[in-house]
N, C-alpha and C positions, 0 to 999 in steps of 0.2 A: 767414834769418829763419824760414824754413817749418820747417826744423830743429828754433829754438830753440822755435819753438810747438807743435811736435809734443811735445816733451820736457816742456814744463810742462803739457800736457793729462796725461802719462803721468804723471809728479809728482805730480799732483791724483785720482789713482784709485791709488794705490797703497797697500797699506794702511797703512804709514808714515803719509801725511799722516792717516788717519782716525782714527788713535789720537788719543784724551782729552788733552790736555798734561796732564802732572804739575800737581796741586795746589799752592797755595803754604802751607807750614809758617803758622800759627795761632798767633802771639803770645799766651804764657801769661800771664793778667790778674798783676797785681801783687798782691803778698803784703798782704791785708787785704782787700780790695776784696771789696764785695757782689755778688750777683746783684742783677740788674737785677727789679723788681715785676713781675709779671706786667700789662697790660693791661687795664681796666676793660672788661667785657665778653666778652674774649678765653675762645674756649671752647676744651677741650682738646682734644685730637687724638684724630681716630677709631684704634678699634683695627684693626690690621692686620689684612689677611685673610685667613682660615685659624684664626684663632685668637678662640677665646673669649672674650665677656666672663665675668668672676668674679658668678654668683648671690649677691646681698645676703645674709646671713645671716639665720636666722629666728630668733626667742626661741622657747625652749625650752618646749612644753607638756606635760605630763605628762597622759597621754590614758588610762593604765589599762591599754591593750591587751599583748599579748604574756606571754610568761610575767614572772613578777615578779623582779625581783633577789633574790640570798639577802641575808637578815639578821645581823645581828650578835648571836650569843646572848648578848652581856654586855647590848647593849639590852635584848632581851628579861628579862634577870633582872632586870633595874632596874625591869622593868618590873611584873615580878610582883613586886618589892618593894613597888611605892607604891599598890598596890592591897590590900584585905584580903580573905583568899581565904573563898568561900560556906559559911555551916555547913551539917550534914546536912541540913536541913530542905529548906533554899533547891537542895542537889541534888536531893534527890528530887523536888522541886516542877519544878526546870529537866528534869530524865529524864524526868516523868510529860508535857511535854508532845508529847513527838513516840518512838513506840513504835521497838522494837529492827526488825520488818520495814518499816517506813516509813524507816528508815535504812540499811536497807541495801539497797534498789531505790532507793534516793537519790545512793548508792553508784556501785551499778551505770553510772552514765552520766558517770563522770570516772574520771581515774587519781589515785590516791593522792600519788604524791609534790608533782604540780602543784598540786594542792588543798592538802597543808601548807605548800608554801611562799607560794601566797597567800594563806594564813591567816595566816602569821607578819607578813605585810604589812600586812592588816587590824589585826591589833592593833598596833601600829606606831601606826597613823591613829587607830584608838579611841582609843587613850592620849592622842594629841595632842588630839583633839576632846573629851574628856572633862575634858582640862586646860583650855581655853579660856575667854575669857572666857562665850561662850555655852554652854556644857558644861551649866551649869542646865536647858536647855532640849530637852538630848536623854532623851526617858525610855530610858536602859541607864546600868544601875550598874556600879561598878566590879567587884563580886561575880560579876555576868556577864561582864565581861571576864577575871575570874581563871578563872571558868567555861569558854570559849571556850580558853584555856590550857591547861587542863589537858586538854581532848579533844584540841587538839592533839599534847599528847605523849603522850596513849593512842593515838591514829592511829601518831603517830614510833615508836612500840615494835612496833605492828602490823607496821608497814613494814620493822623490822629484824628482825624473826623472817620474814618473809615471805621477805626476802633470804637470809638463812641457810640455810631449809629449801631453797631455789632448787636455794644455794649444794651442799648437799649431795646432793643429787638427781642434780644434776650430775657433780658428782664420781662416785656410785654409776655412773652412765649411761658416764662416760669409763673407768671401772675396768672394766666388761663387756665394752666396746667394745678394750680395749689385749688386754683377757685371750682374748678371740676372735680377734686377730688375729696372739699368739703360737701360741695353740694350731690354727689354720689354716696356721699354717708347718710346725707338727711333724709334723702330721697328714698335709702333701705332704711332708716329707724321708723319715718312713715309709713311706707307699705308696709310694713311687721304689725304699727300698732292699728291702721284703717282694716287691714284684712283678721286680726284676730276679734276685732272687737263687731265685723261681718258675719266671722262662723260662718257656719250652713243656711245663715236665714237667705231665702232664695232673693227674694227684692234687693237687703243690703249687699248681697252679695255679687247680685246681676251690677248694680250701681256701681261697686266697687269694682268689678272686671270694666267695665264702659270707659273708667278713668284711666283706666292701663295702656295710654298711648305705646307708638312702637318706641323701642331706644336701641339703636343704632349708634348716630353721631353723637357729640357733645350736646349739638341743638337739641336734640330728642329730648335730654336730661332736661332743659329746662319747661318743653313743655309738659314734660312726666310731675312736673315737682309743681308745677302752676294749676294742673287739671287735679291732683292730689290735694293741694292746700285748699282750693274751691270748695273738694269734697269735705274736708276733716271739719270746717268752716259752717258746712251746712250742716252736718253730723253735730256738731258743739250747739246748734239753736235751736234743735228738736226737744220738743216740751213733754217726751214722752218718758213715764216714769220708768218703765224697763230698760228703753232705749240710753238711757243716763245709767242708767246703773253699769250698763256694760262700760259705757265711753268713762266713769270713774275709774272702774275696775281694770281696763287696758290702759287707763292716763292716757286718751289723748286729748291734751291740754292747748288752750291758745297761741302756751309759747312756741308749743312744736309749729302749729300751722302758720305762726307768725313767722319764726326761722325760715320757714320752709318757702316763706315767700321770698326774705328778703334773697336767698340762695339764688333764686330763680334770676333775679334781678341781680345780681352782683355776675354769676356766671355769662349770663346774656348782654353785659356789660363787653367781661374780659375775651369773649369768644366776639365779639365785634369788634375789639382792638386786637385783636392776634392776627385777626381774618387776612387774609395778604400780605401779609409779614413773613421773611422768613431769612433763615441767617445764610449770608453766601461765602461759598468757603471761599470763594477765588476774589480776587481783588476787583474792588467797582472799575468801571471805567475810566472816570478821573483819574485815579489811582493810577490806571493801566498808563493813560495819555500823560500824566507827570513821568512815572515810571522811565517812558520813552524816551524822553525829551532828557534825561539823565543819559540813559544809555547810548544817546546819539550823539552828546558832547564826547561820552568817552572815545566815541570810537574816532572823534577830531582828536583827540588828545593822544590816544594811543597810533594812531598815523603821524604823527608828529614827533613823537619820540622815536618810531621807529624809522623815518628818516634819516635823524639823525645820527642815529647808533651804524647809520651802514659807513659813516665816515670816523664816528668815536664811537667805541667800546664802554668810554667810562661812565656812560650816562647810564641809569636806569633803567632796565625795563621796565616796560608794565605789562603784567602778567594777569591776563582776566580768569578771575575765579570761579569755582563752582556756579556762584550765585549772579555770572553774571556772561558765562562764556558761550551761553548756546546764542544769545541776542547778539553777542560781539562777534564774537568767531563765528561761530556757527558749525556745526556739525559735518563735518566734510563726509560725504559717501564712498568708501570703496569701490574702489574700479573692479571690473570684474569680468573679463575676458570670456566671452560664450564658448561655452565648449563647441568643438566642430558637432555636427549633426550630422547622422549616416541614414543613408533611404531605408524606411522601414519596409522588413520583407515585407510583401502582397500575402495576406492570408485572404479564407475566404471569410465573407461578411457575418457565416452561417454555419458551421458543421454538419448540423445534422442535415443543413440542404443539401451542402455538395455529397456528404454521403446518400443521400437521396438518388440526388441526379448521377452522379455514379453506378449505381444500381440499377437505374433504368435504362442509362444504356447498356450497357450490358445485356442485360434483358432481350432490350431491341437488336445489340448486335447479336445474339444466342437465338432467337425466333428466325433473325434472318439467313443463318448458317442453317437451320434446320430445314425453311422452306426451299433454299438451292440443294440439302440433298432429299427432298423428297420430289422435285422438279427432277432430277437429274433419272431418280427412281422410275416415276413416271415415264420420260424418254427411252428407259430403258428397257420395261415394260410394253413400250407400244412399238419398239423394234422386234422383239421377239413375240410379239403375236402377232406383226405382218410377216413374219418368218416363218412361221408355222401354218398362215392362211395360205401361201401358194402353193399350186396346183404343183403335181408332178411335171405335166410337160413345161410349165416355165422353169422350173427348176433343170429341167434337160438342157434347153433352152439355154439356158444361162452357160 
């Protein structure tokens, strides 16, 4: 018996018996058959954990910010169709109100491209808010919206000469740049083959150091590479049989000293056309002065619409963007309340002075307490030896 119970204690901790029994297989509902209703009341199951719930989606608000999406230029032509564009009058009147320097330090404090494509954005909303049933109610015509348009695409023309000239400046700067760094090649395969075919002979060699202008600039290069081909030049029509046998032996040959000129002459070219060229990051002037003259209708158009919103709501805003709100709006300054100010104590200008000057008097008031008791000492002194000098009979006397 003590056996059999030993065995089934063993039995009972073996991991055999711990295992899960198998599952029983799950009868498949019959073909037709509903899900069961959920529960009156019955709430769902939390979600597991580690994992997120899904953020509700929000509705979409068009807030203004950021740069603006591009437009569709067939809009925009539709657009300038259903408007009648300003006669001369009405532009000169719109140009007389904001001058060519006010437009271009207007300029100055945006980028071009950002500003025309949220201008094409604006008109876009103008169009619509001018369509409206409230559109009565905005003072801007459509004349100034055709207005607004066409500075747009005198900025857009600005912008593509701007690129252009970039574009070619560029190019000038890359052609200077290729044509120095062939004629920097030529310049070291020559002095390798003029100085080895030199040696130590003192003459070719004096000759050959004479030719070694300074190189510093790009200029330098070209005249290194002109005083070098003179040399290899004269070097190549010496009729000296030893002298040849070196210039065989190192190769230097016609074609290098021919290279070597045209190098000179191709660099001295590209370093006179790079010469005062240079690319600018920030927008030309014209640029700046279209630029303005954009920003200054918006800011007609944007007073205008907000006008009208103080009586209707349903109109539009217009909301200036990044690219275009420090020239509109403008950057407001916080206000900023001075703190009160308290009288700074009085130190002195000096430490180590006033401890100075502290010390000395002292001194002087310590000297002068010592001379009143030796004064006093003295009095005292010359009482008692007239005390001692009188006679007996004055002393009776007394």
């Amino acid at each position: 018996m003590a056996r059999n119970v030993k065995s089934q204690k063993r039995s009972s901790n073996s991991p055999r018996s711990k295992a899960t029994p198998p599952r029983r297989p799950q009868k498949a509902p019959p073909a037709g058959a509903k899900k069961p209703a959920p529960k009156a009341g019955a709430k769902k199951p939390a979600p597991k954990a580690g994992k997120k719930a899904a953020a509700p989606r929000k509705a979409a608000v068009a807030t203004g910010e950021g740069s603006s999406p591009p437009v569709d230029p067939a809009i925009i032509e539709r657009i300038r169709a259903r408007w009648p564009a300003p006669t001369d009058v009405q532009r000169t009147a719109y140009r007389s109100q904001f001058s060519d320097d006010y437009c271009q330090d207007l300029g100055t404090k945006t980028r071009a491209e950002l500003v025309r494509r949220e201008a094409l954005g604006w008109i876009v909303s103008l169009d619509t808010a001018l369509r409206s049933p409230s559109g009565n109610t905005i003072r801007y015509t459509g004349a100034r919206l055709r207005w607004l348009m066409e500075q747009v695409d005198a900025l857009d023309t600005e912008i593509q000469a701007q690129r252009a000239e970039q574009g070619t400046t560029k190019t000038i700067k890359q052609t200077a740049a290729q044509a120095e760094q062939t004629a920097r090649a030529v310049l070291d395969d020559l002095e390798d083959v003029l100085r080895d075919v030199a040696g130590e002979r003192p003459a070719d060699k004096r000759e050959y150091d004479n030719a070694l202008t300074a190189l510093q600039a790009p200029e330098d290069v070209v005249e290194r590479l002109t005083s070098l081909a003179k040399l290899g030049a004269r070097w190549l029509a010496l009729t000296d049989p030893v002298f040849k046998a070196l210039v065989e032996e190192h190769k230097l040959t016609h074609e290098l000293v021919e290279r070597a000129g045209q190098m000179a002459l191709a660099l001295g070219e590209a370093r006179t056309g790079a010469r005062g060229t240079r690319l600018e990051p920030r927008d030309a002037p014209t640029v700046n002065r279209a630029e303005g003259r954009v920003l200054a209708e918006m800011k007609v158009a944007l007073r205008a619409v907000e006008s009208a919103r103080r009586t209707d709501k349903t109109i539009r805003a217009l909301v200036p963007g990044r690219g275009t709100r420090a020239a509109i709006v403008g950057r407001a300054k916080p206000v900023r309340t001075p703190p009160e100010k308290t009288p700074p104590e009085k130190k002195p200008a000096n430490a180590k002075k006033a401890k100075a000057a502290a010390a000395d008097q002292a001194a002087q008031d310590q000297a002068a307490q010592d001379k009143a008791a030796q004064d006093k000492a003295a009095q005292d002194k010359a009482v008692q030896d007239k005390a001692s000098a009188e006679t007996p009979a004055a002393k009776k006397a007394k």
